[in-house]
C-alpha positions as CSV (number, residue, x, y, z in Angstrom):
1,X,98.4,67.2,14.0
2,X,97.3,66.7,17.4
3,X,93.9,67.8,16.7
4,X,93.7,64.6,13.9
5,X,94.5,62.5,16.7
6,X,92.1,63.8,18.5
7,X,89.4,64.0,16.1
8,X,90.2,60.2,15.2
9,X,89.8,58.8,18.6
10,X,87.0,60.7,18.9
11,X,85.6,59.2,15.6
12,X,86.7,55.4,16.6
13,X,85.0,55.7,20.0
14,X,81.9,56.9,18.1
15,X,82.3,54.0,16.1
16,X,82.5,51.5,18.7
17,X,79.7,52.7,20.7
18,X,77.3,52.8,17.6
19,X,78.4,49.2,17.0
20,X,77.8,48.0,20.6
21,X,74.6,49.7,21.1
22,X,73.2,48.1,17.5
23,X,74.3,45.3,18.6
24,X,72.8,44.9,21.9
25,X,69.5,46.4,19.9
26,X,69.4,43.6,17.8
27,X,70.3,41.0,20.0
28,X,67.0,42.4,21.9
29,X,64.9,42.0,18.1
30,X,66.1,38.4,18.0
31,X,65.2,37.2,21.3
32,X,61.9,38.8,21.0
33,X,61.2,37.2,17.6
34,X,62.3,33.9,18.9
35,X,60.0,34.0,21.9
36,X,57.3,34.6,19.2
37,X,58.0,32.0,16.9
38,X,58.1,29.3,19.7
39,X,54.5,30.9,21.4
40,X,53.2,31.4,17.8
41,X,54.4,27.2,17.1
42,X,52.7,25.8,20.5
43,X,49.0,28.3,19.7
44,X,48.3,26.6,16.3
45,X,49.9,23.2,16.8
46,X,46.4,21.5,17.3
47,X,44.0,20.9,20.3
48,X,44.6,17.1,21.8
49,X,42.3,14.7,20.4
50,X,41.1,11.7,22.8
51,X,39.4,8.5,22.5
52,X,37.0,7.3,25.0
53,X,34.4,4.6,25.4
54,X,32.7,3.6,28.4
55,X,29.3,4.1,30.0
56,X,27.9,7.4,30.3
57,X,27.7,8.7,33.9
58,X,25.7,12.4,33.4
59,X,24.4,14.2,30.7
60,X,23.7,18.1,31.3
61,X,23.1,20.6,28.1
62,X,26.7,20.6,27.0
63,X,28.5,18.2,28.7
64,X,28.3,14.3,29.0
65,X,30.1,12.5,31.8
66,X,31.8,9.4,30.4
67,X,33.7,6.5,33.1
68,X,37.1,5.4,31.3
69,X,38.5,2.6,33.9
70,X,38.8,4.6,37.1
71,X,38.6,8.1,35.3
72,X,35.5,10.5,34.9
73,X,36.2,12.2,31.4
74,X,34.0,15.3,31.5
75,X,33.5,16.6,27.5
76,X,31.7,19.2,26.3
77,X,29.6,18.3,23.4
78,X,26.4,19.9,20.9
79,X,23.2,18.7,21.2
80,X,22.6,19.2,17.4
81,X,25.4,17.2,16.2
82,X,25.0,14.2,18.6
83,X,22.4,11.8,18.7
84,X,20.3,11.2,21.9
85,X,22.2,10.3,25.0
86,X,21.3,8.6,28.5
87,X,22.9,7.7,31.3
88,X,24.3,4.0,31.2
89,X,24.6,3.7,27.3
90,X,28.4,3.0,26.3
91,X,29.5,5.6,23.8
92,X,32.7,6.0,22.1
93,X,33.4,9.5,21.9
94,X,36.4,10.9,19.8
């Protein structure tokens, strides 16, 4: 009889530490996949488009400085797919 006992408690303590451990294994899985969702979310939620017009400060190979109020917008652009840029022209660039 006493070894039942024994044998139960021994079972239920088993039990509980199984139950704790899968716990706190899983607890771990959720936080991780929640961390990954919200990175995952912000990487393909879209690059900032911009508007700006004003006259054209520089021009280099693949970038144009543009003057938008008191702001120099640098913004990195292809050759090949814009048309001919100098300094001074106004552009609006999107």
């Amino acid at each position: 009889m006493l070894a039942k006992i024994f044998i139960d408690i021994i079972a239920a303590s088993y039990y509980f530490i199984l139950k704790y451990f899968y716990w706190e294994e899983m607890k771990t899985t959720l936080i991780f996949l929640a961390v990954l969702i919200a990175f995952t979310a912000t990487a393909f939620a879209g690059a900032k488009s911009y508007k700006v017009t004003g006259p054209v400060l520089a021009v280099s190979n693949d970038v144009i400085r543009v003057q938008k109020d008191n702001e120099k917008w640098e913004i990195n652009y292809d050759k090949t797919k814009i048309p001919l840029v100098k300094v001074g022209d106004k552009v609006t660039i999107k």
